[in-house]
C-alpha positions in Angstrom: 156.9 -36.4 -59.5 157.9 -33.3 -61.4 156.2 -33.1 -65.3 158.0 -32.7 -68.0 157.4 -29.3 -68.4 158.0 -28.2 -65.3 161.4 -30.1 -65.1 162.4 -28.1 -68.7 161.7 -25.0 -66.4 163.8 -25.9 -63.5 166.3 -27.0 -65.5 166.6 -23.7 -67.4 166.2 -20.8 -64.9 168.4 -23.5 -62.2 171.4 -24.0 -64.1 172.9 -20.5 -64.2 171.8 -19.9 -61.0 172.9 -22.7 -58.8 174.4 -20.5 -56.0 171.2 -18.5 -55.1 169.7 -21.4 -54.8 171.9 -21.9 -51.4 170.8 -18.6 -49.6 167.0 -18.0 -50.5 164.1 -19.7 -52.6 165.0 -21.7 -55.5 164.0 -22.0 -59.0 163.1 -25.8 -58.5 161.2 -24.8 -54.8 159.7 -21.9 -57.0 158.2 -23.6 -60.1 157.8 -26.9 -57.6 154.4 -25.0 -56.6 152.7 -25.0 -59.7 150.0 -27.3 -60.4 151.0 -27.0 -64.3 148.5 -28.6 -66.6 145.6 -26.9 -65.8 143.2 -24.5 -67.8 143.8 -21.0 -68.8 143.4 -18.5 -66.2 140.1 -17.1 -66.7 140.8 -13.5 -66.6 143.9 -13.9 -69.5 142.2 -12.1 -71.9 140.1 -9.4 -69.8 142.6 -8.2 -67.5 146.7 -7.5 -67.5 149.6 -9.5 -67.2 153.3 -9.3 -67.4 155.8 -11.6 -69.2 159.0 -13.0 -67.1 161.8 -13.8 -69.8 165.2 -15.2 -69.5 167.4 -12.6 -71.4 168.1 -15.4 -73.7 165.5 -14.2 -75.8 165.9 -12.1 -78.6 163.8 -9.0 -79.3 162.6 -10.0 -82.5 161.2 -13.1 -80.3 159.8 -11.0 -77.9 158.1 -9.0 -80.4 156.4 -11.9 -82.2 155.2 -13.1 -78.7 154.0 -9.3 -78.2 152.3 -9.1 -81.2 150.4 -12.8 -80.8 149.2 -11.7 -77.3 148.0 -8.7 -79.1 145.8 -10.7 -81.6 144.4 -13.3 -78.6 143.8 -10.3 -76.4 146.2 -10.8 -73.6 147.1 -7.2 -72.4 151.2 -8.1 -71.3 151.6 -4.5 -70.6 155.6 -5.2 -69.6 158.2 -7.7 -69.9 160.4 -7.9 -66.7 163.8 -10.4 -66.9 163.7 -13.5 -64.2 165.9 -11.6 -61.9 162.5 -10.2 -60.3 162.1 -13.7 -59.1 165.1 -14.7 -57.7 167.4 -11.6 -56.9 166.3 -11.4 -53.5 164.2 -9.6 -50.9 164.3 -6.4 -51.9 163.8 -6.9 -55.5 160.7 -8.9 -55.0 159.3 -6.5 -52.7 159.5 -4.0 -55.2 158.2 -5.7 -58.3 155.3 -7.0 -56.4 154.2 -4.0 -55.4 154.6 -2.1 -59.1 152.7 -5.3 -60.1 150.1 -4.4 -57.5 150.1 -0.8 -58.4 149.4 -1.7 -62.1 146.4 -4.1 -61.3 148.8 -7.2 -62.9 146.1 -10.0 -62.4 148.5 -12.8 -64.6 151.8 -13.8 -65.0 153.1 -15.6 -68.1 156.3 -17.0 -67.7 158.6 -17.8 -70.7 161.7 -20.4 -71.0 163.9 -21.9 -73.8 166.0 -24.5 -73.6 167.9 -25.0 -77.3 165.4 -24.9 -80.0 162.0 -26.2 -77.4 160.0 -22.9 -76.2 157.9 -23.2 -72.9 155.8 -21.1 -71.1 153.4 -21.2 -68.4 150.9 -19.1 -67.6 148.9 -18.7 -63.8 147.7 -15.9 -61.7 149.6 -13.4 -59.2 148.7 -13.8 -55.8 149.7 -10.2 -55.1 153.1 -10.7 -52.6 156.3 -10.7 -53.1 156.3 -14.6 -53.5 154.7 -14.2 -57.1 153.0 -17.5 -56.6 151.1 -19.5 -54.1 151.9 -23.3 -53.4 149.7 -25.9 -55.3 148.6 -23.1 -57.7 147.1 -23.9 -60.8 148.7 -22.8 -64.6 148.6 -23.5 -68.1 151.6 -24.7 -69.8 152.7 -25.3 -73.6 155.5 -26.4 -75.0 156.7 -27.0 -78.8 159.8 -26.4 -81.2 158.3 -23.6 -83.2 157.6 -20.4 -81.1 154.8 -20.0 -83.4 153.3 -22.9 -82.8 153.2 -22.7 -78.7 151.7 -19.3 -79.7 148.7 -20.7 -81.4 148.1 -23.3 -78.5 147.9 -20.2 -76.0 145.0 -18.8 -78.9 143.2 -21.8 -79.3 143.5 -22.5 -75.3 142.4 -19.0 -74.7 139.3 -18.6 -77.2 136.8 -19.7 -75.3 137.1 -16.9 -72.8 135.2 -13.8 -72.6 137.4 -10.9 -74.1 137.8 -7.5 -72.7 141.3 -6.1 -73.4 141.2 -4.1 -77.0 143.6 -1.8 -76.3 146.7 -3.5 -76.2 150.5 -2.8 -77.2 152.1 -3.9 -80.3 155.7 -3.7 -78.7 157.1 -5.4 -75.6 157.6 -2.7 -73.0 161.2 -3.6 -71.6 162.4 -0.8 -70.1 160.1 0.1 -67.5 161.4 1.7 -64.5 160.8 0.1 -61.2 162.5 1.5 -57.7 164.3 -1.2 -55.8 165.9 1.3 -53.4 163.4 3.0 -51.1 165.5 5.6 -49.8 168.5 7.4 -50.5 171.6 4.8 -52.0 174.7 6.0 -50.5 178.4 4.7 -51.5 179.6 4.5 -48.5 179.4 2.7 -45.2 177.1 3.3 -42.3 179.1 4.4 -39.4 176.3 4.7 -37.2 176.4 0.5 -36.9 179.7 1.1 -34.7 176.9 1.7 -31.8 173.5 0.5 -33.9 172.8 -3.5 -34.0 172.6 -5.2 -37.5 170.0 -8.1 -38.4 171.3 -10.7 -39.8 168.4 -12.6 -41.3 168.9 -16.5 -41.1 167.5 -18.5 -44.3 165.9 -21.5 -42.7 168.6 -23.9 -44.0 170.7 -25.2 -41.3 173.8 -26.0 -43.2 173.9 -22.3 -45.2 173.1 -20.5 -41.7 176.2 -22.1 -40.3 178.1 -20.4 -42.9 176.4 -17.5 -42.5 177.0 -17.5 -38.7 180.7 -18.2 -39.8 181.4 -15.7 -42.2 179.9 -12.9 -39.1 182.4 -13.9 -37.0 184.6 -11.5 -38.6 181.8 -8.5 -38.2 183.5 -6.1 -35.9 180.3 -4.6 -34.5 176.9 -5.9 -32.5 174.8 -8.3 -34.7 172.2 -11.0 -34.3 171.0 -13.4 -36.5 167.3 -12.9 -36.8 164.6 -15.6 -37.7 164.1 -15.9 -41.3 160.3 -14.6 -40.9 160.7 -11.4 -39.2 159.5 -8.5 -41.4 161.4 -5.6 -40.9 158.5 -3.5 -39.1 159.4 -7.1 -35.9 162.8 -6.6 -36.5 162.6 -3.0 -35.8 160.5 -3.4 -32.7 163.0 -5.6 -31.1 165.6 -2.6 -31.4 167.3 -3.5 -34.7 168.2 -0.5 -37.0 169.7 -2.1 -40.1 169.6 -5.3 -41.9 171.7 -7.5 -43.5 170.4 -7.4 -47.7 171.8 -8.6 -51.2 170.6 -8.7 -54.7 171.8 -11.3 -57.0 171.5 -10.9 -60.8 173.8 -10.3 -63.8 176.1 -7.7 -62.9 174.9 -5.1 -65.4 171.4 -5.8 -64.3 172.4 -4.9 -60.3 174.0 -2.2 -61.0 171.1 -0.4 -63.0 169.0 -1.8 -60.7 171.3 -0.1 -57.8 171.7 3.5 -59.4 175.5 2.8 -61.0 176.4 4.5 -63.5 175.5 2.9 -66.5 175.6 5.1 -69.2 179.0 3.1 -70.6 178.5 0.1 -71.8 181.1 -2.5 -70.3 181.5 -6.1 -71.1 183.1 -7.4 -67.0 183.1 -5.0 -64.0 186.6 -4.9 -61.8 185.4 -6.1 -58.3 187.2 -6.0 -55.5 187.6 -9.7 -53.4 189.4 -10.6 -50.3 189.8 -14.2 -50.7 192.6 -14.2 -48.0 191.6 -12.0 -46.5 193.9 -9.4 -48.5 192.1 -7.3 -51.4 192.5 -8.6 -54.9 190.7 -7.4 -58.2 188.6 -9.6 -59.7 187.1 -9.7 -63.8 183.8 -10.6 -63.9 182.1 -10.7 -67.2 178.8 -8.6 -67.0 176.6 -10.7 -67.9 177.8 -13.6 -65.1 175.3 -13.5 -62.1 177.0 -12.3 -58.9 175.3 -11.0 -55.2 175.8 -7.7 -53.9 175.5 -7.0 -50.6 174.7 -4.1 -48.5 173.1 -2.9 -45.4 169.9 -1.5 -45.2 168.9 1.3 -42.7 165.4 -0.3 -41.9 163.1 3.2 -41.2 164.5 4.9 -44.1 165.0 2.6 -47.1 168.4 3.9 -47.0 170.9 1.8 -48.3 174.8 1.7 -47.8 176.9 0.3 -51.2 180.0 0.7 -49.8 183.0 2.2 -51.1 183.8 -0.7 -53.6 182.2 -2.8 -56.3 183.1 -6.2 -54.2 180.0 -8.1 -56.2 181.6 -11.8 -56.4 179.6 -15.4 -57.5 179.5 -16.6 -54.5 177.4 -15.4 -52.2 179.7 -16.2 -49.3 182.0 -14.3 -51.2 180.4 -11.6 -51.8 179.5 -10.8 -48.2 182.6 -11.6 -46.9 184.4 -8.8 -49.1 181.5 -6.6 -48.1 182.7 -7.0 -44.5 186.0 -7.0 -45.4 185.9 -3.6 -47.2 184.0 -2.3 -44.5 186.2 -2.9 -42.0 189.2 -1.9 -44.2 187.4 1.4 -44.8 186.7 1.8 -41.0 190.2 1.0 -40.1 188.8 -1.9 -37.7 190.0 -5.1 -36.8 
């Protein structure tokens, strides 16, 4: 049976996020492995962690949090939004290894649902599934973000301090590179000859649709198992894969290399629901998917022509085929 507190979570990050929860992990199967309840991780105030916040949160919130981690000792060296978690493959990949790179040892995890704050706090097992199943982590709740601050003090105090050196801001904007290789807005032609992966998820009923929506691919494909790593895939002769990102739409499209030096309230995608195109508002801050296909050697990915991000993921990839077949003048 699910705690309280863990429930709180779940229902937070899983509300706004309902589709993703159809193609890959979900917030309930993600926070479901936490034993939440136990102590304090050990090494909370003697080595670094990083905060995972719902962009609900306000800066001056963040900065109070900042500044109390400061005073405990907890060295939260950067504040990442919960997309890291949830916006798929490559995105996880490529936090867990910055978080690797910076010797991240914790993860504190922040929620808040009207007026209650939560957070739990546990350790990072060092892939790119954040957590490990069954693993133990501190959790606090309470009205008053101030409050659930002093409970992570007093919970904390006991532990032997080494971080001194710690910021008195939250460092937000911290640069970490989702594409591997070169990002290209256009279409790979070279999958007119090359096979494409089409990794399954596991869940019968979505790789049905999956399988479904790839009828309309015009090239060779194959859906792959869901636990091939790349490196497999590419032994068995595959060249590119079938990836996505999901997130708020201004988020991807930082995250992707847009151009976002204007700052725009909805993005005009282009959607094929009938299989004729059709442009779309979608508020920037909604969560969409974007797809695109990945050349699996290089890191090189292919965008596309179009924005075609929809909230759907089926979608979303069936305009990405669409397009691409639209572009390549293909039936």
């Amino acid at each position: 049976m699910l705690t309280r507190v863990r429930l709180l979570f779940i229902m937070y990050f899983i509300i706004p996020l309902t589709a993703l929860a159809q193609l890959s992990v979900s917030e309930e199967d993600f926070f479901g492995r936490l034993n939440a309840g136990g102590p304090m991780p050990e090494k909370i105030l003697n080595a670094r962690s990083v905060v995972i916040y719902p962009h609900t949160f306000t800066e001056k919130e963040l900065k109070e949090i900042q500044l109390s981690f400061q005073q405990t000792g907890i060295d939260a060296v950067a504040y990442f939004g919960k997309e890291i978690l949830f916006g798929g493959k490559d995105i996880a990949s490529a936090y867990a290894y910055y978080l690797n790179q910076r010797g991240i040892v914790n993860l504190i995890f922040l929620a808040k649902e009207g007026s209650k704050y939560e957070m739990l706090i546990t350790g990072f097992n060092g892939k790119d599934t954040f957590i490990d199943q069954s693993q133990v982590a501190w959790r606090g709740e309470n009205l008053k973000l101030g409050e659930l601050l002093k409970a992570v003090y007093r919970s904390s105090s006991s532990l032997e301090r080494g971080n001194y050196l710690i910021n008195d801001f939250p460092e937000r904007e911290l640069p970490v590179q989702i594409v591997r290789g070169r990002r290209s807005e256009f279409y790979a032609i070279d999958l007119k000859v090359d096979q494409l992966a089409v990794p399954k998820t596991g869940n019968e009923s979505i790789d049905k649709e999956l399988a479904l929506i790839f009828e309309n691919y015009p090239f060779k494909y194959q859906l792959t198992e869901p636990t091939m790593s790349e490196k497999e895939l590419r032994a068995k002769g595959f060249f590119y894969i079938v990836s996505y990102v999901h997130a708020r739409g201004s988020v991807i499209r930082e995250m992707l290399g847009y151009d976002v030096s204007k700052v725009e309230s909805a993005y005009v995608s282009v959607t094929y629901p009938n299989g004729q195109s059709q442009l779309k508002n979608i508020p920037a801050d909604v969560p969409v998917y974007k797809f695109y296909f990945k050349h699996i050697d290089s890191g090189n990915i292919f965008l596309g022509t179009k924005w075609d991000a929809d909230v759907s993921w089926q979608q979303a990839l069936s305009n990405y085929i669409a397009a691409f077949k639209a572009e390549l003048r293909v039936n």
